[in-house]
Wavefront OBJ file of the C-alpha trace (Angstrom):
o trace
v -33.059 65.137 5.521
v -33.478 62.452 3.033
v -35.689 59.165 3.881
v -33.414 56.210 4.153
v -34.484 54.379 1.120
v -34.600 57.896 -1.224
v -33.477 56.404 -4.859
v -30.831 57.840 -6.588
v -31.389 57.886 -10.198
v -28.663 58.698 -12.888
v -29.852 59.686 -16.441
v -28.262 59.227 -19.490
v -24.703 59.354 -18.329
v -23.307 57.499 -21.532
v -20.463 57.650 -24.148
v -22.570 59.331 -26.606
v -22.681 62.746 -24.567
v -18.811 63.301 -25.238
v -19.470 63.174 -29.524
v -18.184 66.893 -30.381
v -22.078 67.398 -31.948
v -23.498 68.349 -28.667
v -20.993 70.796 -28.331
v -20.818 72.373 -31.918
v -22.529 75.691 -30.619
v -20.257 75.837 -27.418
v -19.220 74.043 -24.415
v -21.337 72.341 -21.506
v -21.265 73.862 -18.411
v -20.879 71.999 -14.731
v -17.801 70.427 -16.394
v -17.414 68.592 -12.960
v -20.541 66.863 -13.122
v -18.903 63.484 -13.479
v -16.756 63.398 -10.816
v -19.797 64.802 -8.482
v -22.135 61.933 -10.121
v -19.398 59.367 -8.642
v -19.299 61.009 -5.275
v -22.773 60.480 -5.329
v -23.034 57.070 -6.279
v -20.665 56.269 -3.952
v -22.590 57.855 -1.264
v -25.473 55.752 -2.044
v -23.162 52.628 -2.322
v -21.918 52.890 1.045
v -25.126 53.845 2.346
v -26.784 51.032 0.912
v -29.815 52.969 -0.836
v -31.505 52.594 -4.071
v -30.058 53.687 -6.667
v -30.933 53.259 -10.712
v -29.077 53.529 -13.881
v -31.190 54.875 -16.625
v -29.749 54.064 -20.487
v -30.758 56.055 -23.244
v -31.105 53.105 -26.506
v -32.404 55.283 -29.398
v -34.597 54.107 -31.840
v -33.012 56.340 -34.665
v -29.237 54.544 -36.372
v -28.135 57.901 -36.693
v -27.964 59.095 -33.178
v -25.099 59.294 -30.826
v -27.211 56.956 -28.285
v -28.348 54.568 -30.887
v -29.056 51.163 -29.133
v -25.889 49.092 -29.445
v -23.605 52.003 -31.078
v -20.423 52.744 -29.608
v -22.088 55.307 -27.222
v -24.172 53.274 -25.262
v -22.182 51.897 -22.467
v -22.132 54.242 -19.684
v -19.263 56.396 -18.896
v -16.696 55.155 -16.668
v -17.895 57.484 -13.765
v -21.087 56.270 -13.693
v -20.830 52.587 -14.875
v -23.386 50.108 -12.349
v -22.047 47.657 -10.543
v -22.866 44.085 -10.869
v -26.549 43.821 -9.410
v -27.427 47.645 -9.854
v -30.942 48.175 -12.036
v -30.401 49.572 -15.492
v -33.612 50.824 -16.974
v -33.450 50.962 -20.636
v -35.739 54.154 -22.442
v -35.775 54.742 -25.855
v -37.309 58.260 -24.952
v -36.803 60.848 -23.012
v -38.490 60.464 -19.946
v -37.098 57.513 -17.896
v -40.489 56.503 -16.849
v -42.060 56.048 -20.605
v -42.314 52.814 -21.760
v -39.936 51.378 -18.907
v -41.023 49.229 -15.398
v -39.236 52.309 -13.462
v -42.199 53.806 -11.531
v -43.816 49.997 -11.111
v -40.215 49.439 -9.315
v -40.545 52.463 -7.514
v -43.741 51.517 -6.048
v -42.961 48.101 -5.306
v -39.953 49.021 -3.196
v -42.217 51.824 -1.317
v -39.839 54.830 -2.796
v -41.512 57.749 -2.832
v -38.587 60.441 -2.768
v -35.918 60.379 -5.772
v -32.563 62.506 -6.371
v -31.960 62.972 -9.649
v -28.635 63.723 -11.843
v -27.140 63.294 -15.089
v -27.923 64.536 -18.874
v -28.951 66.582 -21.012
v -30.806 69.113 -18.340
v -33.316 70.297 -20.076
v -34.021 66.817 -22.493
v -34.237 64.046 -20.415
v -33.512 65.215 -17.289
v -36.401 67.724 -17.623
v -38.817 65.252 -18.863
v -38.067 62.991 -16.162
v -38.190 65.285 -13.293
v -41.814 66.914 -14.364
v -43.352 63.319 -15.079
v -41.940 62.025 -11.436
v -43.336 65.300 -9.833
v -46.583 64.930 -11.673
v -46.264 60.665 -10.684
v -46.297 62.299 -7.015
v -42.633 61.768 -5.942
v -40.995 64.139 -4.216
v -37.986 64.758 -6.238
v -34.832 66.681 -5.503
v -32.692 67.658 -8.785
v -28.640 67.624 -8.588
v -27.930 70.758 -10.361
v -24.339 70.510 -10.057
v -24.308 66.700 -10.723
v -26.239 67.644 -14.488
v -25.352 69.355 -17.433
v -26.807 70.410 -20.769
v -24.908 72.368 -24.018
v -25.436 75.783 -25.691
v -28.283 76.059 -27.999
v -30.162 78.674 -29.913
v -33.365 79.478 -28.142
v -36.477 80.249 -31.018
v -36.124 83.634 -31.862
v -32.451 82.202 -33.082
v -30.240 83.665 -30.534
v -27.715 81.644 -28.917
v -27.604 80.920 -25.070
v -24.695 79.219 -23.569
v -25.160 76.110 -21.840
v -24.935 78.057 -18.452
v -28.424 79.672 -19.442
v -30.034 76.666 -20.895
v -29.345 74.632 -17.647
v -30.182 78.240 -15.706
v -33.414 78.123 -17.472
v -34.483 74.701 -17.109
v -33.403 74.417 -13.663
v -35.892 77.473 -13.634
v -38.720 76.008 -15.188
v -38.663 73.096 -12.524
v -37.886 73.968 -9.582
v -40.817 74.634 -7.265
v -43.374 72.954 -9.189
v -41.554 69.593 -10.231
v -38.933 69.381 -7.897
v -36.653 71.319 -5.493
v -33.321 72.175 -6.796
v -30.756 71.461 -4.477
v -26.524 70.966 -4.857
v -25.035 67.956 -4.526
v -23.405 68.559 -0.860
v -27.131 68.917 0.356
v -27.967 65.107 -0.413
v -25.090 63.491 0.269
l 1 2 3 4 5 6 7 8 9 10 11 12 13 14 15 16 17 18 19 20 21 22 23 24 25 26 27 28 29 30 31 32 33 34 35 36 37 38 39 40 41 42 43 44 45 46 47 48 49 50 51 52 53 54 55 56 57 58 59 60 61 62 63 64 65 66 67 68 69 70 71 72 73 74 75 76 77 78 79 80 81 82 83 84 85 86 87 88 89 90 91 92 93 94 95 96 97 98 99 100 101 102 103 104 105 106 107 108 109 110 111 112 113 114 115 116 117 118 119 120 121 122 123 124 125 126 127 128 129 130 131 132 133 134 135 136 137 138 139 140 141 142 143 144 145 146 147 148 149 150 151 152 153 154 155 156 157 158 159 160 161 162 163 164 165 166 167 168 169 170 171 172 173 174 175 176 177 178 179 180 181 182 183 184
C-alpha cells in the first residue's frame, strides 16, 4: 500500500520519442504504455496526490528533444494540467540540475512511482539517483518503454531485452519493480 501523498512522476513523455530515429533498429516494446501512463495520471488526479511532469529540453539543436523544437511539448496522453509541476532537465536524471528533490522534501514525499521514457536513459538514471537520494521508489514497468539497440559486443537486442535488462539492473537495489495495476 502506497502512502497517501506517494508522487507520481512521469519522465520524458514528449513528441520527440515518436521521431522514426529511436526506432531505426526495431520497434519499442510496451506499445501500451501511453494509454497506462493516462490511467495513471488519472488515478493520481482523482486521488488528489502529487504528481510531476518531468521535460526533457536538450542542450544539443540537433536532438529530437531540443529545447523549443517541435518535440518538446508533451504527448497528448500525458500533457499536465493547468497547475501541475513541470520540471525542466536538460539531462538525464530528473533530479540534476532541477529543484525536484528540494520539492520533494519540502512537501515531506518520501515514496515516488515512476513511469515514462527511455527505460534504460532517463528513466534509469532517475530511478538509481532517487534510490541512492533515499526514496523509496516503485518503477511502472508496463507504464515505460525503451527501443532496440546493439549492446557492445555489437549484437542487437530488441527493445523487449533492453527494458528486460534495465528493469534488471534496478530492481532490488534502486527500486522495486512493480505493474501498473499494483499502484493504482
Amino acid at each position: 500500500m502506497l502512502p497517501a501523498n506517494a508522487a507520481l512522476i512521469v519522465i520524458d513523455l514528449q513528441k520527440a520519442i515518436d521521431h522514426p530515429k529511436w526506432t531505426a533498429q526495431g520497434p519499442r516494446n510496451n506499445p501500451q504504455a501511453e494509454a497506462t501512463i493516462a490511467r495513471l495520471l488519472a488515478a493520481w488526479r482523482a486521488a488528489g496526490r502529487p504528481l510531476f511532469h518531468v521535460r526533457h529540453e536538450s542542450t544539443d539543436p540537433g536532438s529530437t528533444y531540443a529545447a523549443d523544437g517541435p518535440g518538446t511539448p508533451f504527448k497528448p496522453e500525458a500533457t499536465p494540467l493547468p497547475g501541475e509541476p513541470v520540471i525542466a532537465k536538460n539531462v538525464n536524471s530528473a533530479f540534476i540540475g532541477t529543484n525536484l528533490e528540494a520539492r520533494l522534501r519540502a512537501a515531506g514525499i518520501g515514496t515516488l512511482v515512476i513511469c515514462g521514457v527511455i527505460t534504460n536513459n532517463s528513466v534509469e538514471a532517475t530511478v538509481r539517483m532517487a534510490g541512492n537520494l533515499g526514496f523509496d521508489v516503485h518503477l511502472v514497468e508496463d507504464a515505460c518503454f525503451t527501443f532496440a539497440r546493439r549492446d557492445h559486443a555489437g549484437t542487437l537486442r530488441s527493445a523487449a531485452e533492453v527494458h528486460a535488462m534495465s528493469l534488471a539492473n534496478m530492481d532490488g537495489e534502486y527500486c522495486r519493480v512493480v505493474r501498473a495495476a499494483e499502484v493504482m
